[in-house]
N, C-alpha and C positions, 0 to 999 in steps of 0.2 A: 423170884419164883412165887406164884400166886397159889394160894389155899384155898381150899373148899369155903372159908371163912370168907375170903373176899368174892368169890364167887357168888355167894349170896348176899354180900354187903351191896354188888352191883346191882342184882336184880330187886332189892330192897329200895334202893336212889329209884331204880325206874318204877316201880309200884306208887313210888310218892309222885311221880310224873303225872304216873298216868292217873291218880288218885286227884291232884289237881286238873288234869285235861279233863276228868268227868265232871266236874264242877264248874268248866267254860263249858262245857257240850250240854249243861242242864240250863245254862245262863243262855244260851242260842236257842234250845228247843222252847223254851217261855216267850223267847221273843215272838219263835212266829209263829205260837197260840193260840194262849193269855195272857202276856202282856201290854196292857194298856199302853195307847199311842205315846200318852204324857211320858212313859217311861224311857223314849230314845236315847236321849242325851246321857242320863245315868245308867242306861244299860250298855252305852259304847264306853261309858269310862271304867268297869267294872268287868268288863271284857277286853279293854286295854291294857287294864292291870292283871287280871289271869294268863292273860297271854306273853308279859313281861316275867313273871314268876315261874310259869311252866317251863319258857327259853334259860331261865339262870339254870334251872332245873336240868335240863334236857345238855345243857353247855357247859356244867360248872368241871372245874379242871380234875377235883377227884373222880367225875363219873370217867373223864380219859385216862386218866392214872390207872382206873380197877381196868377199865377194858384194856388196856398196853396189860395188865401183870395179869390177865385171862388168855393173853394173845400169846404169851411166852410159857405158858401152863399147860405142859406136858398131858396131864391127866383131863384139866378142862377140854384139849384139842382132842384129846382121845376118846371123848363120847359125843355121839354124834348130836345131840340134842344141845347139849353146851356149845358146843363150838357153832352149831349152825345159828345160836341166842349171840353168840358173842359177834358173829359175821354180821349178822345185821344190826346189832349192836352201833360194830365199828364206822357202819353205814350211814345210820342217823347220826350221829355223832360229829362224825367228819361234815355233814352236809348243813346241820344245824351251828355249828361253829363258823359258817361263812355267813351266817347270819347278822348285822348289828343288831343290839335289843331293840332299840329305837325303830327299828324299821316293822319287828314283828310287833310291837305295841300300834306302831301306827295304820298299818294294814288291819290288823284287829278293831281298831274304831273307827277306821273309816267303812270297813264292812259292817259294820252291826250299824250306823248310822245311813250307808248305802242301802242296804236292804230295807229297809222304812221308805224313803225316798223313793226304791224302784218298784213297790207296793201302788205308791201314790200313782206313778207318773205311769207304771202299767192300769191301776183304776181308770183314769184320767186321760188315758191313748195319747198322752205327754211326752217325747222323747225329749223334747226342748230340757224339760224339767229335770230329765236322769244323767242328763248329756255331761254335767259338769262331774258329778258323781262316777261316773262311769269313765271319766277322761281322768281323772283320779287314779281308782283302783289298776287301769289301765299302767300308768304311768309307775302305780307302784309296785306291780306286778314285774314290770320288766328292769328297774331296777334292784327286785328281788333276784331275777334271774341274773343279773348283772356280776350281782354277790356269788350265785353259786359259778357261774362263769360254764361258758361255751363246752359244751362235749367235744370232744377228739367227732371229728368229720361231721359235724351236727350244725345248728344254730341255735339263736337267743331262745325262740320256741321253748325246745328240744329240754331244757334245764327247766321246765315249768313242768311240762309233760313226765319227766322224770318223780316228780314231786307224789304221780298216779299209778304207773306203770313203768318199774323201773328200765332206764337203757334200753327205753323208746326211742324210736328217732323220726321227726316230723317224712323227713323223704322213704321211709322205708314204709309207716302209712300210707304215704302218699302213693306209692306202688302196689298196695293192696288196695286202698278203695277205687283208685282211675277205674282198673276192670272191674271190681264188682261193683261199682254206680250201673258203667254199659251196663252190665248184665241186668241188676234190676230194672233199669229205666227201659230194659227190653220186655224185660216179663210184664211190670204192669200196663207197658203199653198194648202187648198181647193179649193182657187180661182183662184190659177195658175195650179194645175196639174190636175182640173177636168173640168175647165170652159173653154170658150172659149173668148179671148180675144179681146176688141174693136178694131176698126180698128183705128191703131195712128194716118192716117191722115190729122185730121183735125188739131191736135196740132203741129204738123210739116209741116203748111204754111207757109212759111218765111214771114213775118211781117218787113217794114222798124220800127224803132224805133218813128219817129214822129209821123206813124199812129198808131202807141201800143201807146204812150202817148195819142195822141188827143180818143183812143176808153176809155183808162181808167179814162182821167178827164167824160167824158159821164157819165159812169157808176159809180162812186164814188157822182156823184152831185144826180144823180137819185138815190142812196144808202139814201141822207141827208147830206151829206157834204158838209160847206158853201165855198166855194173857196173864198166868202170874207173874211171870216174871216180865210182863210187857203190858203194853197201852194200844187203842188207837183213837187219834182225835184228829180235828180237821187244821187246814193252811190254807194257805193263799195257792203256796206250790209244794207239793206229795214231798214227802224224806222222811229217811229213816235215820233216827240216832242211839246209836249201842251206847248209851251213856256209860252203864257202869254195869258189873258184875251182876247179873240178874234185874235188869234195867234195861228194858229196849223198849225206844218208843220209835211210834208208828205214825204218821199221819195222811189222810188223804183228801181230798175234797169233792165235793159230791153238785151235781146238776142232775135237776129233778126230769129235764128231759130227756138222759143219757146216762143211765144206768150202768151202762159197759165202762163207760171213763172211769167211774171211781172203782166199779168193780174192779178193771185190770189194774188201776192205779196200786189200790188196794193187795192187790196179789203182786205188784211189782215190789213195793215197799215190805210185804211178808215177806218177802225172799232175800230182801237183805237181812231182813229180821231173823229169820231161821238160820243164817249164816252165821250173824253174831250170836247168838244163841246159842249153838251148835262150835264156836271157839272155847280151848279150854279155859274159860276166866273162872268160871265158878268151879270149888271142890265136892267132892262127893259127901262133903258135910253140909252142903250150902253157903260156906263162907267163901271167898274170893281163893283162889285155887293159889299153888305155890310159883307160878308163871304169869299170873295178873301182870300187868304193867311189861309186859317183854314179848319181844316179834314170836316167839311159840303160840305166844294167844292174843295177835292179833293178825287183818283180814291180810291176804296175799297181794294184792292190787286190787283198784279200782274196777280194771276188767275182771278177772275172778270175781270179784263184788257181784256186778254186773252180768256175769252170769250166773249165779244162782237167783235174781229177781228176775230176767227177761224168760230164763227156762221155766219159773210156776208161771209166770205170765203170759208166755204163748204157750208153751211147748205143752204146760197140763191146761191152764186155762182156757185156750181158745182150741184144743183139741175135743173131738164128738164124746170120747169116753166121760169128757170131766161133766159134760152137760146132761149125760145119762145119769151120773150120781148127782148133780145141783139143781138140774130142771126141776123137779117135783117138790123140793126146798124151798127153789124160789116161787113157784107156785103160793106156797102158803104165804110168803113175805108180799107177792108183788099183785097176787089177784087175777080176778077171772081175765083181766085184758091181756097180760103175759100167760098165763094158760092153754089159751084157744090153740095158742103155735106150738108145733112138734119138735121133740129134742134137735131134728136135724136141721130143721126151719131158726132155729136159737142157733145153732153150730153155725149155719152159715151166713146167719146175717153176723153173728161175731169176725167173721173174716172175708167181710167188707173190705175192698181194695179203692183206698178215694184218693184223690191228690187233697187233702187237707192240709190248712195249716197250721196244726198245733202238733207239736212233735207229742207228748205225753198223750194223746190222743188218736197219733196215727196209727192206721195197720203195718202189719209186717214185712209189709212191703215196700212200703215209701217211707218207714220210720228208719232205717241207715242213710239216704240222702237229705233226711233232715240233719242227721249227725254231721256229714259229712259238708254239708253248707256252713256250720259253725262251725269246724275245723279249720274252712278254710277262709273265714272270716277270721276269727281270733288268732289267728298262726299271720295273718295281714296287720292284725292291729298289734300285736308284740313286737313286729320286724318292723313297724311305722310305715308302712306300705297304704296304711288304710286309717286316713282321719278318722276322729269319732263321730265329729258332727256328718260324716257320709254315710254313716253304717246305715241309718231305716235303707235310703236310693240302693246302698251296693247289697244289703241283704233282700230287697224286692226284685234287686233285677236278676241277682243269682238263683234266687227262690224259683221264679220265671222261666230261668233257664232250664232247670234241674226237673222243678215240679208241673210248669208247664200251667200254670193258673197266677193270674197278678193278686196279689196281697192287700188285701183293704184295707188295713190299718194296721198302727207299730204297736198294739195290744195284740195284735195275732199276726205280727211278726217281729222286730226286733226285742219285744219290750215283754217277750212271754215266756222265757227261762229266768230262775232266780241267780244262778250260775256265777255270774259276769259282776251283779250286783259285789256279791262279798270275794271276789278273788281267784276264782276255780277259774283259772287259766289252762290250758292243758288238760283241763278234764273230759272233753267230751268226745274225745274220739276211745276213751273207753268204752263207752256205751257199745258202738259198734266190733271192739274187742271181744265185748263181752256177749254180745250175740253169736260168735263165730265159737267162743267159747260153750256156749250152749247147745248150740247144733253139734258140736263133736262129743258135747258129755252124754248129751241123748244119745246121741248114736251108740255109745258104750254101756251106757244103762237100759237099753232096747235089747243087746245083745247079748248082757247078763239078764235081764227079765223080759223076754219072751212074751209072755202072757202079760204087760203090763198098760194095757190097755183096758183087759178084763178088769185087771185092779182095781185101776183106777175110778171103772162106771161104779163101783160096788161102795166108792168111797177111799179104799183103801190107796193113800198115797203113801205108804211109808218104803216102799221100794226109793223111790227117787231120794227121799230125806237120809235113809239108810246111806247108800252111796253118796250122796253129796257128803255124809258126814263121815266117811272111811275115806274117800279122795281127797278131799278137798277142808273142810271145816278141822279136823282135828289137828290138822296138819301143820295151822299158823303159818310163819312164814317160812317155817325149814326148808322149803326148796322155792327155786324160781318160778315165776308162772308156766314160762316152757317146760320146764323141769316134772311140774305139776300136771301141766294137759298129757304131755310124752307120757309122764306114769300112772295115770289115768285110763288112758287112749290108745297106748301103744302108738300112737302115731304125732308127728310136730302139726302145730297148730294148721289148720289149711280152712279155704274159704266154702271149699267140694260140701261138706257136711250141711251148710245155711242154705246152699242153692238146692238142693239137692229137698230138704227140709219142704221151702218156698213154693219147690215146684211140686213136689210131691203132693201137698196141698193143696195149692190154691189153684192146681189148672183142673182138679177134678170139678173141686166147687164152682168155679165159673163154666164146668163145659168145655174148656180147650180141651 
């Protein structure tokens, strides 16, 4: 019979977890800042050893002991907050135990020593040079999966994807994106061969970089983002990392020709930021809250992730109201040449529909079949279907197929997500999760705030931060992601809300 005593002795073991996990996650965010190049080698053996200590941590036999005598405790099962801590508890737990130490040590420094390497060889328009490195993390990714072993009616995949979005299943994606690719790859082709297209140039003011920074700390703070309790500096490639308890960092990267990249970058990376922010880690004293270190205050999935960044980044960013309060801001930041054009002339060169290809850059449009092309690339290279030394040929011709434009080089196509570098296997079909996600939370925040457009031109965003942070952020992980959209939404997740979203938009702006 377990006591309130071990109750808290468990949640204390995982406070120490996650007290060491912030201290890899501060060891990763230096790498891809300010850490100098010379520092590779001792920064992968130093993240090979965090990542050995956090696994004893996360695996040691008493942390199963306290969760088996939480599992059997009448009183813990009996309030819902416990028992929902102890269910996910029993979760990681079980999943990190199929683990060898040796293998998360070694995935750990081959990713911190890959991601240097896929810097270079992305600088460099190198695949030759990533190829060994990537046919690695590859290799160790799927022996990873090996460990956690096959899902009931799933594949090898499926156990990596899990790692994002739990009790995923590669074929049951696979059934959602087939029809919604048609459907997009219908709408942009309606949108570019019958519409008439914005005029690009407002997004092609050349912008120095200090004033892209100083307009998007502006607009990140007016998002809800506390800068005290956060950063943002630049990268190679935009992340955010909830390091610790009143710690969030931000980074983005900036091109003096293209101001909108970093800006939405920027607002994409806020929105995870405001999410962790918005978990309960800190107390109302300002010290680390009494749930630190345990699934109540931490993020739901990757998709949930992912939709509270793509909703500040389309859904308030690239919408007329957000440009009615930013226009005249950035005026003062960007000068008489961004000036001259009218908030609507700024709206709608922002939702530009191009076949590009850099996925952190595309429009709304053609940004889920970039998703959806790495889906089913890396779902090929886990199941050994797809050499590595093939991936530039089979991701140019599928790019081809999909986007309809051939790819100039593996700098702006294989070699342009950091992803793949450090291990995120299964990660990318959240992204398009979490846009399906966003379409339906707007829709439910549109129908609780009415008027939330006026809002928004005035400045005032706290309608959306408000309900993302009553659904969704205080929430942790107490219930499933379905679980969470359903009591959100009143409705299970569906694709109706993105297209509906898509089109509502973007056939006005082109004319259709």
């Amino acid at each position: 019979m377990a006591t309130n005593g071990v109750y808290s002795e468990l949640c204390g073991l995982k406070r120490e977890a996650a007290t060491l996990s912030s201290v890899a996650h501060l060891l990763g965010w230096d790498q891809e800042t300010y850490m100098p190049k010379g520092g590779t080698a001792a920064r992968a053996e130093q993240s090979s050893v965090m990542a050995g200590l956090i696994h004893e941590r996360e695996t040691s036999a008493r942390l199963g002991e306290l969760i088996a005598a939480c599992e059997e405790d009448k009183d813990v099962q009996a309030d819902g907050d416990r028992a929902a801590n102890v269910r996910e508890m029993r979760r990681d737990y079980d999943k990190a135990t199929k683990l060898p130490g040796e293998l998360v040590r070694e995935l750990a420094n081959t990713g911190s020593r890959a991601q240097d390497a896929w810097k270079a060889a992305r600088k460099a328009n190198d695949f030759k040079a990533f190829e060994p490195w990537l046919t690695k993390m590859v290799d160790l990714s799927r022996t990873k999966a090996e460990c956690y072993g096959i899902p009931d009616g799933g594949e090898l995949y499926d156990a990596l994807m899990d790692d994002y979005e739990a009790d995923a299943r590669a074929k049951d994606i696979e059934a959602v994106f087939t029809p919604l690719r048609e459907k997009l790859s219908a709408l942009v082709a309606e949108l570019l061969e019958n519409g008439t297209a914005p005029d690009p140039g407002p997004r092609k003011v050349r912008v120095p970089q200090a004033q892209q920074h100083a307009f998007g700390l502006r607009v990140i703070e007016q998002m809800g983002f506390d800068l005290k309790a956060g950063r943002l500096d630049t990268t190679t490639h935009p992340f955010c990392e909830g390091i610790a308890p009143g710690d969030t960092r931000l980074t983005t990267r900036y091109d003096d020709d293209y101001f909108m990249g970093a800006l939405y970058g920027t607002m994409h990376e806020a929105g995870h930021g405001v999410y962790e922010q918005g978990l309960p880690k800190v107390g109302a004293d300002g010290e680390p809250s009494d749930v630190y270190g345990t699934p109540l205050a931490d993020s739901r999935s990757l998709g949930i992730h992912e939709s509270q960044s793509r909703g500040w980044e389309n859904f308030v960013g690239r919408g007329r109201a957000f440009w009615q309060w930013a226009k005249p801001i950035a005026d003062e930041h960007f000068g008489p040449e961004f000036a001259k054009y009218s908030v609507d002339e700024v709206y709608r060169s922002a939702n530009v529909v191009e076949r590009s290809f850099i996925r952190v850059e595309s429009d709304e449009a053609t940004y889920n079949l970039h998703v959806m092309l790495r889906f089913g690339l890396e779902r090929a290279m886990i199941a050994g279907d797809l050499a590595i030394k093939d991936l530039p040929g089979e991701w140019n011709e599928r790019f081809k197929d999909m986007l309809g434009v051939e790819v100039p080089d593996d700098a702006r196509g294989c070699l342009q997500d950091v992803h793949w570098s450090f291990g995120l296997m299964g990660y990318f079909p959240t992204y398009t999760l979490g846009n399906l996600y966003a379409a339906q939370f707007f829709e439910a925040i549109r129908a609780e705030t009415p008027d939330l457009d006026d809002r928004i031109a005035t400045g005032d965003m706290s309608a959306v931060l408000d309900w993302s942070r009553k659904h969704i952020h205080d929430l942790g992980r107490r219930y499933t992601a379905a679980e969470m959209c359903e009591k959100a939404t009143g409705k299970a997740l569906s694709p109706e809300p993105l297209l509906r979203h898509l089109e509502g938009k973007l056939k006005p702006v082109y004319g259709v």
